[in-house]
N, CA, C and O of each residue as an XYZ file, in Angstrom:
768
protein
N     -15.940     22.526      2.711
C     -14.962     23.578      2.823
C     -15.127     24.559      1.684
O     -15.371     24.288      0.508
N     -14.973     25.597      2.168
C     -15.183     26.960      1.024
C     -14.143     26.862      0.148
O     -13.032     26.672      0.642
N     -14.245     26.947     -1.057
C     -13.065     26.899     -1.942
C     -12.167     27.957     -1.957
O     -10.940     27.956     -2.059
N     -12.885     28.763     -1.851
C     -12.086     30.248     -2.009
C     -11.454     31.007     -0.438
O     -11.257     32.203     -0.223
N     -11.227     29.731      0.573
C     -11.083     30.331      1.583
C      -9.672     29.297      2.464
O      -9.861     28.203      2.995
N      -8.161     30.132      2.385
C      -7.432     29.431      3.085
C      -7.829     28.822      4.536
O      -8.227     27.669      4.372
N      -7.848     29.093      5.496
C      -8.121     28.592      7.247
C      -8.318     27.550      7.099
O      -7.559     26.739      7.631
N      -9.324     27.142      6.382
C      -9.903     25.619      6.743
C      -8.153     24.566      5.812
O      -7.467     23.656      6.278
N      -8.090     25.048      4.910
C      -7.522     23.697      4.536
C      -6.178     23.933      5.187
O      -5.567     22.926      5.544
N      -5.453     25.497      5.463
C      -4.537     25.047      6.777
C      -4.932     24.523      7.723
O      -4.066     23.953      8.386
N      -6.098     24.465      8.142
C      -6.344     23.842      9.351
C      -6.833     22.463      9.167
O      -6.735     21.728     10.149
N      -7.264     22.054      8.250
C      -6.824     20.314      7.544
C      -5.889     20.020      7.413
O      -5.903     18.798      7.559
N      -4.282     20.560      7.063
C      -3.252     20.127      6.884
C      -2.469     19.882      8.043
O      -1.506     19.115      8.023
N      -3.010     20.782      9.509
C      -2.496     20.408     10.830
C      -3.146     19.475     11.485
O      -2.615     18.920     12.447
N      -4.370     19.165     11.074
C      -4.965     18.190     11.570
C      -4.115     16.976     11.108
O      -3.553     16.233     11.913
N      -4.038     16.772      9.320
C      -3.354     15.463      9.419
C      -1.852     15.427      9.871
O      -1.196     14.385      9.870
N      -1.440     16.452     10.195
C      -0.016     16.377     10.923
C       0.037     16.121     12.010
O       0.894     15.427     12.558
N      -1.298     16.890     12.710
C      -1.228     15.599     14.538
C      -1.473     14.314     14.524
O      -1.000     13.520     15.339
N      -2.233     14.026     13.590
C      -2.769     13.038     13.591
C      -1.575     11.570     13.045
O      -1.477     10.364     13.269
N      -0.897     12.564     12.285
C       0.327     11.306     11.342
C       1.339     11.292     12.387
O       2.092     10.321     12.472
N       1.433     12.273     13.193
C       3.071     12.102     14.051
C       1.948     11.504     15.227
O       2.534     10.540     15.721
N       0.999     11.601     15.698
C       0.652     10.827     17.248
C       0.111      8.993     16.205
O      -0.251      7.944     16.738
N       0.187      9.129     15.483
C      -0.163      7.534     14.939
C       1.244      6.556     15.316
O       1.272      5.338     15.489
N       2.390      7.553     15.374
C       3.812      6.851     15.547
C       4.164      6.690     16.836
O       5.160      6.016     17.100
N       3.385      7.294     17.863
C       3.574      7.217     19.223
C       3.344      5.802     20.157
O       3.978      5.578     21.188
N       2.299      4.890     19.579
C       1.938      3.687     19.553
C       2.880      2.868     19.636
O       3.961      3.348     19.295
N       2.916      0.931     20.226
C       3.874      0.551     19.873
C       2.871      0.030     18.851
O       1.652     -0.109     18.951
N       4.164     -0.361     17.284
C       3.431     -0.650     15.827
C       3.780     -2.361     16.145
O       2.836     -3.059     15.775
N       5.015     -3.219     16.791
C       5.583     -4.152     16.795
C       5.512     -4.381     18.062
O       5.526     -3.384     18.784
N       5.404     -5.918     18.801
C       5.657     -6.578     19.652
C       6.085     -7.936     19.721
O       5.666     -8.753     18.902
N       6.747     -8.197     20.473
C       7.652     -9.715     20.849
C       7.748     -9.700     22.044
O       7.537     -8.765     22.815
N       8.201    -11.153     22.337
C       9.144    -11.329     23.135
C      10.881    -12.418     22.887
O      11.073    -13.431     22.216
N      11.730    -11.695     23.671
C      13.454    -11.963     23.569
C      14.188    -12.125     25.258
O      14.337    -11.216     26.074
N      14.514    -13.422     25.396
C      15.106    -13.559     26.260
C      16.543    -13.184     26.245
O      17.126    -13.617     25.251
N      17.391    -12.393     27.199
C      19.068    -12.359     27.647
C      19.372    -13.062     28.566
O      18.673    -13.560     29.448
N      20.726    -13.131     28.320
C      21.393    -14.166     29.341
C      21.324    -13.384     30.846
O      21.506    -14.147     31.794
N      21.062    -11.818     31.223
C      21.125    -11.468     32.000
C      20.077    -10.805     32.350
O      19.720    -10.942     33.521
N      19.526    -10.179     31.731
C      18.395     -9.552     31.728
C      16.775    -10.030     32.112
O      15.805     -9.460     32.612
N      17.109    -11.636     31.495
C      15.955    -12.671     31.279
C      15.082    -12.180     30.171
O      15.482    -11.569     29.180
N      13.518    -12.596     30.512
C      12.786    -12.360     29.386
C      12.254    -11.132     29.773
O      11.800    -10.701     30.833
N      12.450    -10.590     28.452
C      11.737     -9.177     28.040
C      10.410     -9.437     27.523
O       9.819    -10.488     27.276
N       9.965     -7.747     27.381
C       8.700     -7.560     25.947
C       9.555     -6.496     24.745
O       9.795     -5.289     24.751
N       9.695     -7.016     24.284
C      10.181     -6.203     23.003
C       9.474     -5.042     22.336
O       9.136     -5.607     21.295
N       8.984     -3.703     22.217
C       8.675     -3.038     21.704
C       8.734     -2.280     20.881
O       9.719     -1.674     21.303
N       8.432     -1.699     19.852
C       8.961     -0.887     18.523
C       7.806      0.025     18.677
O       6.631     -0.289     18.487
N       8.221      1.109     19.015
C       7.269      2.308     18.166
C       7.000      2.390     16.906
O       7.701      1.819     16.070
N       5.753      3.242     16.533
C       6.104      3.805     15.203
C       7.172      4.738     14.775
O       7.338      5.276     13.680
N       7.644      4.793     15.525
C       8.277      6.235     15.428
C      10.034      5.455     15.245
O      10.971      5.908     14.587
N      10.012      4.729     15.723
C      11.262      3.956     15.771
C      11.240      2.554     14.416
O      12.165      1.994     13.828
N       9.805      2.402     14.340
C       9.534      1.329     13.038
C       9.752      1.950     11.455
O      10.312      1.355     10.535
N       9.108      3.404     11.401
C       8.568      4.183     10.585
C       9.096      5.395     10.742
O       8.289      6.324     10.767
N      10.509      5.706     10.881
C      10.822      7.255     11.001
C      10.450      8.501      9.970
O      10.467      9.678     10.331
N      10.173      8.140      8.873
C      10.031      8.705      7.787
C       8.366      9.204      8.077
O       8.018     10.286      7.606
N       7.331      8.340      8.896
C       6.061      9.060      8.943
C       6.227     10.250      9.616
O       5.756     11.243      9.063
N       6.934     10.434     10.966
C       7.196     11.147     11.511
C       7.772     12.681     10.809
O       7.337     13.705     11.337
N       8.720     12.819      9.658
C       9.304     13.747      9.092
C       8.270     13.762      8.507
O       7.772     14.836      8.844
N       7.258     13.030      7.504
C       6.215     13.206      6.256
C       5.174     14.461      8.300
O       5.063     15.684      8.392
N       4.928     13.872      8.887
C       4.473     14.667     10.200
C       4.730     16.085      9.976
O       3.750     16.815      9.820
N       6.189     16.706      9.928
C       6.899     17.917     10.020
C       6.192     18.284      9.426
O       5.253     19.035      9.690
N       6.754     17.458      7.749
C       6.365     18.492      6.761
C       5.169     18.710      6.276
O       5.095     19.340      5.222
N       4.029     18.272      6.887
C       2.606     18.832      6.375
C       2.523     19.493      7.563
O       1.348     19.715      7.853
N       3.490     19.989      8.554
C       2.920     20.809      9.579
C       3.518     22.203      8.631
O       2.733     23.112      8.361
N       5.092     22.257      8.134
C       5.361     23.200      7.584
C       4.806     23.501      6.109
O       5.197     24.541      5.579
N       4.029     22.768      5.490
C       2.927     23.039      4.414
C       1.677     23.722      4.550
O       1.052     24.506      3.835
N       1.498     23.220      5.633
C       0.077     24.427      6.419
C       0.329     25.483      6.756
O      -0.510     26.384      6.757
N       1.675     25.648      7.164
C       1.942     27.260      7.371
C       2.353     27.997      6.104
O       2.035     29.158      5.846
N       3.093     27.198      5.344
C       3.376     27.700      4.108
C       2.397     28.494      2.913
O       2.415     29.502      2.206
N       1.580     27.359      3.198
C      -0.086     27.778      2.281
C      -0.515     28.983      2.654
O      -0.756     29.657      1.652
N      -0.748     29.637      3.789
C      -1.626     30.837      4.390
C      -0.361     32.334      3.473
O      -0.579     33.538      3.332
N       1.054     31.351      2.992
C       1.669     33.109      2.713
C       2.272     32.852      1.398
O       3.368     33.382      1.217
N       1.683     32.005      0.256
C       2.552     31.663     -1.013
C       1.271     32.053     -1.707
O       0.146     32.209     -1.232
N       1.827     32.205     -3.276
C       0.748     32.929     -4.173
C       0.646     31.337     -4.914
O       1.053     30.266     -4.462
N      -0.019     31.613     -6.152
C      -0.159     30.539     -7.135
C       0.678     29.358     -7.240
O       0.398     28.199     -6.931
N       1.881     29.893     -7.786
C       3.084     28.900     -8.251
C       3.265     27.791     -6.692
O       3.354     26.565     -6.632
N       3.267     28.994     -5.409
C       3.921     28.306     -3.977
C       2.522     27.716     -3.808
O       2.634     26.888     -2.904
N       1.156     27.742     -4.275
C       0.304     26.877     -3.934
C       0.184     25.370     -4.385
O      -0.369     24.434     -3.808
N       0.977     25.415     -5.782
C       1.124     24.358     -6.666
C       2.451     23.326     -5.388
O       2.604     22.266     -4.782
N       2.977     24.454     -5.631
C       4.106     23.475     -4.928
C       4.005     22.922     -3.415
O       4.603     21.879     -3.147
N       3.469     23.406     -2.695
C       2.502     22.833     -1.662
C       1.816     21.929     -1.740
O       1.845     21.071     -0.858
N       0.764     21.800     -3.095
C       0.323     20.724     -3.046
C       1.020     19.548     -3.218
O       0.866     18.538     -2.531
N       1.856     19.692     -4.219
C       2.971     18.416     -4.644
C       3.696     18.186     -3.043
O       3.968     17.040     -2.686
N       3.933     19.186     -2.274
C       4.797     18.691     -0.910
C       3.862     17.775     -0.369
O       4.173     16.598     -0.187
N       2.782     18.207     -0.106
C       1.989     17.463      0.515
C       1.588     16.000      0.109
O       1.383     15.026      0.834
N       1.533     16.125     -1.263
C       0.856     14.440     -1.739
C       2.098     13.691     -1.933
O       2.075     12.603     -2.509
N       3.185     14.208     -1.486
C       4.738     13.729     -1.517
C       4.444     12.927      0.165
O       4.135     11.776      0.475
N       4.691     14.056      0.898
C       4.630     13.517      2.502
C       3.094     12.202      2.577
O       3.393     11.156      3.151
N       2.058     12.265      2.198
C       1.244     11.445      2.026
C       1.650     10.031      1.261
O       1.109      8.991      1.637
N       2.643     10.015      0.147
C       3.034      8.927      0.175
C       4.469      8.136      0.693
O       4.833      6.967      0.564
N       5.067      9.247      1.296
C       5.823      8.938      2.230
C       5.251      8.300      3.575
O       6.031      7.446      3.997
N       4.603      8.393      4.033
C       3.630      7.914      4.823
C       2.976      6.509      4.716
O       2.968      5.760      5.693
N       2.530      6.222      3.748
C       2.252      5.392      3.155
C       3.294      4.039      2.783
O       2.902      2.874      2.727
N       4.455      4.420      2.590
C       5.489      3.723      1.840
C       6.317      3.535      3.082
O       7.139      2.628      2.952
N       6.333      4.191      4.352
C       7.014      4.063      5.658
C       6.129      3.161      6.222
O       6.560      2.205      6.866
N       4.644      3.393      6.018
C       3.738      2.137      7.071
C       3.859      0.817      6.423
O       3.680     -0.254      7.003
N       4.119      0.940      5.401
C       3.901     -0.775      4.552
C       5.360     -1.064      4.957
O       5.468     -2.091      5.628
N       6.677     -0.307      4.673
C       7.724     -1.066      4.924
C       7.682     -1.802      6.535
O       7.788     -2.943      6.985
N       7.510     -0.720      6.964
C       7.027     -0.723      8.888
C       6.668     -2.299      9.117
O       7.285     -3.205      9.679
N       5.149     -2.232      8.306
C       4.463     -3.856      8.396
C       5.478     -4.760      7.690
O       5.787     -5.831      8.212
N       5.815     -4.513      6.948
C       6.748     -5.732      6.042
C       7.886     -5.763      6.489
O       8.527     -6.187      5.527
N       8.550     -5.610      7.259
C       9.908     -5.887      7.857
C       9.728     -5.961      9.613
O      10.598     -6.076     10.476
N       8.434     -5.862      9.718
C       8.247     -6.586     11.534
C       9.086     -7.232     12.302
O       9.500     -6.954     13.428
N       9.413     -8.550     11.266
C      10.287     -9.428     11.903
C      11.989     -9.012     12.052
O      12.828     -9.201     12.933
N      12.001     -8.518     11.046
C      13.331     -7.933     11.268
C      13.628     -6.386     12.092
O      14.690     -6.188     12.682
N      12.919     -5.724     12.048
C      12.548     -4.510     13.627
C      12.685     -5.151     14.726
O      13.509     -4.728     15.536
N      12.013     -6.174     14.984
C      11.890     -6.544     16.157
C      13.177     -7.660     16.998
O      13.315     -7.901     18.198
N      13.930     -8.135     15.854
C      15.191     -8.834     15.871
C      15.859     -7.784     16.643
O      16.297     -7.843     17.792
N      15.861     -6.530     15.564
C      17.261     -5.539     16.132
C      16.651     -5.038     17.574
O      17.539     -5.061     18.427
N      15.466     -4.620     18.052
C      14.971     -4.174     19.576
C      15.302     -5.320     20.180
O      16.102     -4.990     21.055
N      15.118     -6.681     20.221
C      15.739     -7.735     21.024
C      16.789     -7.539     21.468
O      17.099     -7.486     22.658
N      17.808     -7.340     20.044
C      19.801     -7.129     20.048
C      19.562     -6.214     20.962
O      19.967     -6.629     22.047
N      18.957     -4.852     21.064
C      19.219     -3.548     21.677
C      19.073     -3.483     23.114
O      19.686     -2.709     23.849
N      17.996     -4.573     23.558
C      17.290     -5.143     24.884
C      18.012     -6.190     25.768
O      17.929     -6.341     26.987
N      18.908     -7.035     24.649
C      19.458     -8.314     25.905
C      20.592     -8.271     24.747
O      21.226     -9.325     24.686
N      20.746     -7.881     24.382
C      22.363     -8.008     23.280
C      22.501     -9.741     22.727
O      23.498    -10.441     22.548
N      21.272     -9.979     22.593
C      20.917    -11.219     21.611
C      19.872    -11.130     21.378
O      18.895    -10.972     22.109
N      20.051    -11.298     19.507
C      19.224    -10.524     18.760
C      17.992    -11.754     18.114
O      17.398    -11.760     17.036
N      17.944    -12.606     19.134
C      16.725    -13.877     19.155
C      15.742    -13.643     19.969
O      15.795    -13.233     21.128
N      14.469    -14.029     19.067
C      12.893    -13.643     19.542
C      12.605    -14.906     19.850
O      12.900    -15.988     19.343
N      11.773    -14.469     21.073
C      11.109    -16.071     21.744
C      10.291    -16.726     21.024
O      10.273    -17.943     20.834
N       9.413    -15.710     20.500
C       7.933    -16.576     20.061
C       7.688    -15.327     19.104
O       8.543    -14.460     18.925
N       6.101    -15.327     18.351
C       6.093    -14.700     17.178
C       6.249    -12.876     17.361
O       6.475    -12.434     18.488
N       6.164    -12.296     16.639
C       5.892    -10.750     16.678
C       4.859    -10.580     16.226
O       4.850    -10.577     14.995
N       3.811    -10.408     16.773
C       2.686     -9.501     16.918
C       2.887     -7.668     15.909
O       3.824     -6.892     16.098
N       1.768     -7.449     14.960
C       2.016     -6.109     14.989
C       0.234     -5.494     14.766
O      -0.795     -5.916     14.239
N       0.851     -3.792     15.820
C      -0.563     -3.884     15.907
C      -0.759     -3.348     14.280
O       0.032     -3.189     13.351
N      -2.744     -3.091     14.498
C      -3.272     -1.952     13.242
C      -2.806     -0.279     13.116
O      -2.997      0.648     12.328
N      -2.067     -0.516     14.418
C      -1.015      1.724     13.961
C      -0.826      1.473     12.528
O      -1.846      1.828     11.937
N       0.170      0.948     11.627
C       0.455      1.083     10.348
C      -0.326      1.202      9.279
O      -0.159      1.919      8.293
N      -1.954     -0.195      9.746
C      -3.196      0.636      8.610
C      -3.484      1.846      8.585
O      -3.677      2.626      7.652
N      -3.508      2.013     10.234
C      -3.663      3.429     10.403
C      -3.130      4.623      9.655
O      -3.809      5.512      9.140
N      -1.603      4.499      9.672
C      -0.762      5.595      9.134
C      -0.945      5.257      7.629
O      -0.331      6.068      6.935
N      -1.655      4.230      6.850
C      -2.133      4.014      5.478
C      -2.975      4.618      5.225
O      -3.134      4.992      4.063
N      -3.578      4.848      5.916
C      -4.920      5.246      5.649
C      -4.745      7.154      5.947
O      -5.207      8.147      5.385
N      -4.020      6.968      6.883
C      -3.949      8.666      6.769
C      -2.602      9.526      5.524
O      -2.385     10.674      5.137
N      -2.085      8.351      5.323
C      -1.445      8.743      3.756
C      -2.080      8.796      2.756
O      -1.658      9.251      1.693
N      -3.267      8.307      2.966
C      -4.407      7.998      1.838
C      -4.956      9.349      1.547
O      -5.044     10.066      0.550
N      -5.338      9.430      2.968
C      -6.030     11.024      2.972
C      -5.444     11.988      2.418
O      -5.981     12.818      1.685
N      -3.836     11.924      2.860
C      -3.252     13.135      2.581
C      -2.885     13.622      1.349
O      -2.542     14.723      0.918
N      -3.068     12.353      0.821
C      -2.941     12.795     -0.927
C      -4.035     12.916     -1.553
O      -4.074     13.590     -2.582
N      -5.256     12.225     -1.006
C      -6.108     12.783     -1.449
C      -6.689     14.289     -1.078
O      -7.465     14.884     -1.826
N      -6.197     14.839      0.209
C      -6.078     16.085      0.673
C      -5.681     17.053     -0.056
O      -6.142     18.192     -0.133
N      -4.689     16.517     -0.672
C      -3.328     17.821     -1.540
C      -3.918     17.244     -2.831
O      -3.003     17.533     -3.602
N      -4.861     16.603     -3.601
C      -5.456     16.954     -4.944
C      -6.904     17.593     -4.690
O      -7.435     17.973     -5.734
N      -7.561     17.768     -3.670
C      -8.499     18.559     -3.503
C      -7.886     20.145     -3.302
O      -8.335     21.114     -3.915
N      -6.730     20.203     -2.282
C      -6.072     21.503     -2.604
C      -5.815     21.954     -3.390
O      -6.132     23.141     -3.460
N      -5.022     21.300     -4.598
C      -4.880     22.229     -5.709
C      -5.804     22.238     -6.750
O      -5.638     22.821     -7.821
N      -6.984     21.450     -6.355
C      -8.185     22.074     -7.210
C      -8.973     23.385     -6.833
O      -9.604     24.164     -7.548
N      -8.681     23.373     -5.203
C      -9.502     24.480     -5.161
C      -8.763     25.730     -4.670
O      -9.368     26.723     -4.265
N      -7.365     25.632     -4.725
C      -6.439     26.819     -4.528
C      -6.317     27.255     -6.076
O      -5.529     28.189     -6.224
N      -6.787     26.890     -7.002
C      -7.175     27.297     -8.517
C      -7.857     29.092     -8.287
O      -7.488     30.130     -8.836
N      -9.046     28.840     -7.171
C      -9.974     30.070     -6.768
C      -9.809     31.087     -5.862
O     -10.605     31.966     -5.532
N      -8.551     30.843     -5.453
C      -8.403     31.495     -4.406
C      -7.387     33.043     -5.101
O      -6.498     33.088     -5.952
N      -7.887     33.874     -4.465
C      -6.727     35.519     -4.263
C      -5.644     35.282     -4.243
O      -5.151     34.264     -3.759
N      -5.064     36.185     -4.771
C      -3.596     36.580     -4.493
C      -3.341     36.953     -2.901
O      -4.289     37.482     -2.321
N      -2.471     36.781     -2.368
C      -1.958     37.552     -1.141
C      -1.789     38.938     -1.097
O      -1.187     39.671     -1.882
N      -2.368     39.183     -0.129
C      -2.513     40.585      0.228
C      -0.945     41.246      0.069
O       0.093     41.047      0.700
N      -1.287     42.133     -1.089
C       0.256     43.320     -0.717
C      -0.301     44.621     -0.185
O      -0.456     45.508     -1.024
N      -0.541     44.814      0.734
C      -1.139     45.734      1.672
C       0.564     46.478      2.773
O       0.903     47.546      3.282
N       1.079     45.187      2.628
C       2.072     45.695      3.815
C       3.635     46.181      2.771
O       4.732     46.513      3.220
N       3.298     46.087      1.598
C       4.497     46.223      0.577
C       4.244     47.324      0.252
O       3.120     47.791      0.062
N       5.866     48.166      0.097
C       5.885     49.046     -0.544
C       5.355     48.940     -2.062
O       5.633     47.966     -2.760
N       4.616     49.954     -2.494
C       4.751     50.197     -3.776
C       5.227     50.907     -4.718
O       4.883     52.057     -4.448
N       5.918     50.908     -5.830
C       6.724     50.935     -6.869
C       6.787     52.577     -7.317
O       7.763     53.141     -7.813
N       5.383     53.216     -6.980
C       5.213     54.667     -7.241
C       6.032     55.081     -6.653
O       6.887     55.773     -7.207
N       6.084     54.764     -5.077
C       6.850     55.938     -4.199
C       8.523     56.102     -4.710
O       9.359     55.240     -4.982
N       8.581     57.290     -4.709
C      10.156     56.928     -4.668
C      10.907     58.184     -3.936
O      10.759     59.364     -4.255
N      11.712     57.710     -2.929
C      12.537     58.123     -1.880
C      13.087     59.402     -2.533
O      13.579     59.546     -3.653
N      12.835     60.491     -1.332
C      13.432     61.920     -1.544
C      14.988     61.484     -1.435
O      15.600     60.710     -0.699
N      15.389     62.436     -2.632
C      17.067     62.664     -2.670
C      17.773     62.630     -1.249
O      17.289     63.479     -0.500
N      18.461     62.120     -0.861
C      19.197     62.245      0.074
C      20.060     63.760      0.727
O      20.178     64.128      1.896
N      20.639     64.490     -0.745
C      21.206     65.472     -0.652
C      20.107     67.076     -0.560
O      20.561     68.220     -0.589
N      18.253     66.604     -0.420
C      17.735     67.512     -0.261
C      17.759     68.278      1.030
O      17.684     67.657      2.090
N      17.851     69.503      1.010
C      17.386     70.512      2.102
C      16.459     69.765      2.945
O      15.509     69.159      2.448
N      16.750     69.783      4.523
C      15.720     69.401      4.997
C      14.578     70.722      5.578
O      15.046     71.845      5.767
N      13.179     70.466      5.808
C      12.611     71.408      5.900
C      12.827     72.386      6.879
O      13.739     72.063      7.640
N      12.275     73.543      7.144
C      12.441     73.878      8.797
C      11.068     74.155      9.452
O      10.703     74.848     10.403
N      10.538     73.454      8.691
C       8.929     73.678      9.733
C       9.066     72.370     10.071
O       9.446     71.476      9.315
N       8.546     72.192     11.974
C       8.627     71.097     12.826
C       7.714     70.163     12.326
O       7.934     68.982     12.593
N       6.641     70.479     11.590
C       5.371     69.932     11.182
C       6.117     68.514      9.916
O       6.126     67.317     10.201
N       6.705     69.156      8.476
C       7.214     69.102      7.932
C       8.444     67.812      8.128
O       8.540     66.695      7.621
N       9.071     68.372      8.852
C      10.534     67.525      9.718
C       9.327     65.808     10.264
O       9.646     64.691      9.856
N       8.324     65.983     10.989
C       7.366     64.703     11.412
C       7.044     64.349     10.279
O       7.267     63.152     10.097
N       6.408     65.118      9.025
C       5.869     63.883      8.105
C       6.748     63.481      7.220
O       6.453     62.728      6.291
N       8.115     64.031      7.467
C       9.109     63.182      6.597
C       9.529     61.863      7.184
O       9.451     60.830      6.519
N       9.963     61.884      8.391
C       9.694     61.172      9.437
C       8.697     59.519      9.243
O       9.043     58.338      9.264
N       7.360     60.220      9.060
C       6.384     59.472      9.227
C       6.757     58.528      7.834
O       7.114     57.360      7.983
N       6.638     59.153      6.450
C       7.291     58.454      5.334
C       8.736     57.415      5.366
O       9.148     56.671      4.476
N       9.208     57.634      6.494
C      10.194     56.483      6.626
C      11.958     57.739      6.157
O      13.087     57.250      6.211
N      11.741     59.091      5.802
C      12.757     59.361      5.353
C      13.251     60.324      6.380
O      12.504     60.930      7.148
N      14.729     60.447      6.349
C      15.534     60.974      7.576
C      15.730     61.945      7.188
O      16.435     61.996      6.181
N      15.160     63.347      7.838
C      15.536     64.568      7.755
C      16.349     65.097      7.909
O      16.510     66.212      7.412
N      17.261     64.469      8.720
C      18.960     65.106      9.421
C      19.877     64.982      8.092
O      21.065     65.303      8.129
């Protein structure tokens, strides 16, 4: 990736944002829980329902990629810190995710047959290495960013006024040539 060139690493930062919110789409947990009425189920847990927090860490490197293409220096710094924030949010949502299996999958039982007893073991899949590993990235993502948003331009002030101009008096005569009356006009100032 060019150092001196935003696109690509917004367009790395949406990549790991599809990639972190469709990792939660998976089921991360499985069982099975019998009801007294229902009989036996399969118990399922999304990521998304295991790990809600990957999902938001998701948002916000989607709204960090957009952010990056219109912030100067300081908003590049702070971008990066959002980002290696959401990366270990990510990270710290997949391990809890894996480490409380058994108890996720208790409460989807309760939610499934309104008794909150598992038949046999819970199974969980590899989604959560997964979402480890793409927290991994993402912080390692956002310290390659702010090494190389070091090189990058200022944002274009092309579309900003600048500081020279300064607005005709209000109380001036307006012209009476039609020509005159348009390029005041054109300058943004009201001839009437």
């Amino acid at each position: 990736m060019s150092p001196a060139r935003r696109g690509p690493w917004v367009l790395l930062l949406l990549v790991l944002a599809g990639l972190t919110g469709a990792v939660t789409l998976p089921a991360w947990i499985t069982g099975t829980a019998t009801g007294p009425v229902i009989g036996t189920v399969e118990v399922r847990v999304t990521g998304a329902a295991a790990a809600p927090g990957v999902i938001g860490a998701s948002l916000v490197l989607a709204a960090a990629a957009l952010a990056l293409g219109l912030v100067g220096r300081i908003g590049r710094w702070v971008v990066s810190l959002v980002v290696a924030a959401a990366g270990v949010l990510v990270i710290a949502g997949a391990v809890t995710a894996r480490s409380g299996a058994e108890d996720r999958a208790t409460q989807a039982a309760a939610d499934l047959t309104g008794v909150g007893v598992l038949d046999g073991a819970v199974v969980v899949a590899p989604w959560p290495w997964a979402a480890v590993g793409l927290g991994v990235l993402t912080v390692v993502a956002a310290v390659l960013l702010l090494r190389a948003s070091a090189h990058w331009a200022a944002p274009s002030s092309r579309h900003e006024r600048s500081g020279a101009e300064t607005p005709a008096p209000r109380d001036a005569t307006p012209p009476d040539d039609e020509r005159a009356t348009w390029d005041a006009l054109g300058r943004g100032d009201d001839p009437t």
